[in-house]
C-alpha positions in Angstrom: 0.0 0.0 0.0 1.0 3.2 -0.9 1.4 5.7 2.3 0.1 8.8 0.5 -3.6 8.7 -1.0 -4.4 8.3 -4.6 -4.7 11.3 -6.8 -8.4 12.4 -7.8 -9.5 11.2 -11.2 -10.4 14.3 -13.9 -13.0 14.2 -15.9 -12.4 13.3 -19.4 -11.6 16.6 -21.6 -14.9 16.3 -24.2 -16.8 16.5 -20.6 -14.9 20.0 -19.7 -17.7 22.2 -19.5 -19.3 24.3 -16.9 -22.7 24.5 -16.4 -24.0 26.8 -13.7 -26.3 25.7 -11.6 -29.0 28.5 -11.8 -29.3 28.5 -15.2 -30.1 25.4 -16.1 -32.9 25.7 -13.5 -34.1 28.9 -15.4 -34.0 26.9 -18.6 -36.1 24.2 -16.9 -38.5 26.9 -15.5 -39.1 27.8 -19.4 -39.2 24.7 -21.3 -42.2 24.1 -18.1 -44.0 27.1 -19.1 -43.7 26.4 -22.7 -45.5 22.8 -22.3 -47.6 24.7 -19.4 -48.8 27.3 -22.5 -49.1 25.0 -25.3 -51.1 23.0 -22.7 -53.6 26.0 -21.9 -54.2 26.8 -25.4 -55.4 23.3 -25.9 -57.2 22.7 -23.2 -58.9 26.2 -23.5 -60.5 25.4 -26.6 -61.5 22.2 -26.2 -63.5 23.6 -22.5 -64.6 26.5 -24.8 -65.7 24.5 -27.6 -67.7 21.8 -26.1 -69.1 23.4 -22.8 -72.2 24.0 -22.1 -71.7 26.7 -19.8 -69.0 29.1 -21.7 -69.0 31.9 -19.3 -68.1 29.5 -16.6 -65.3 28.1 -18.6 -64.0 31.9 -19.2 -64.0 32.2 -15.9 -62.2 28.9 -15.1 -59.6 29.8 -17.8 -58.8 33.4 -16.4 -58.1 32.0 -12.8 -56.5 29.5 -14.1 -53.9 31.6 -16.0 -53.7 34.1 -13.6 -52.8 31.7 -10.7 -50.4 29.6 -12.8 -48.7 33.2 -14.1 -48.2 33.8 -10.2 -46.6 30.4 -9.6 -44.5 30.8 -12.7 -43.6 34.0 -12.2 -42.4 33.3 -8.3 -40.6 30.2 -10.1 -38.6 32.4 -11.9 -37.9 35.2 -9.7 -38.2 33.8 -6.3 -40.0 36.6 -5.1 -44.5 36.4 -4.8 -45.8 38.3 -7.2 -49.5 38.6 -5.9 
C-alpha cells in the first residue's frame, strides 16, 4: 500500500464544461412554461368548444392563467408576485 492517498480522477476533456447551476434551473422553468402554454391553449379550446356553460369556462380559464402566471412567475424570480 501506498502511504500517500491516490490522486483524484479528472474528468475526461470532451466532458470540460461548466454549467452553472441556476441556469439550467431557469431553462427548466421555461421549457415548463412552454409545455404549461401549449397545454392552456389546448385545453382552453377544447373547455370553450364543447361546454355548455361558456362563461363558466372563461372564468375557469382566467383563474387558471392568472394563478399559474403567479406560480411561474415566483418560479422564476423567487419573489411572490400577488
Amino acid at each position: 500500500m501506498p502511504p500517500e492517498p491516490l490522486p483524484r480522477l479528472s474528468p475526461p476533456s470532451f466532458a470540460a464544461f461548466h454549467v452553472n447551476a441556476g441556469a439550467g434551473l431557469e431553462w427548466l422553468f421555461y421549457i415548463v412554461f412552454g409545455i404549461w402554454a401549449i397545454y392552456t391553449l389546448v385545453a382552453a379550446y377544447h373547455w370553450l368548444r364543447y361546454s355548455h356553460a361558456p362563461v363558466t369556462a372563461l372564468a375557469a380559464i382566467a383563474a387558471h392563467i392568472v394563478v399559474s402566471l403567479a406560480l411561474l412567475g415566483y418560479a422564476l424570480s423567487g419573489t411572490p408576485l400577488l
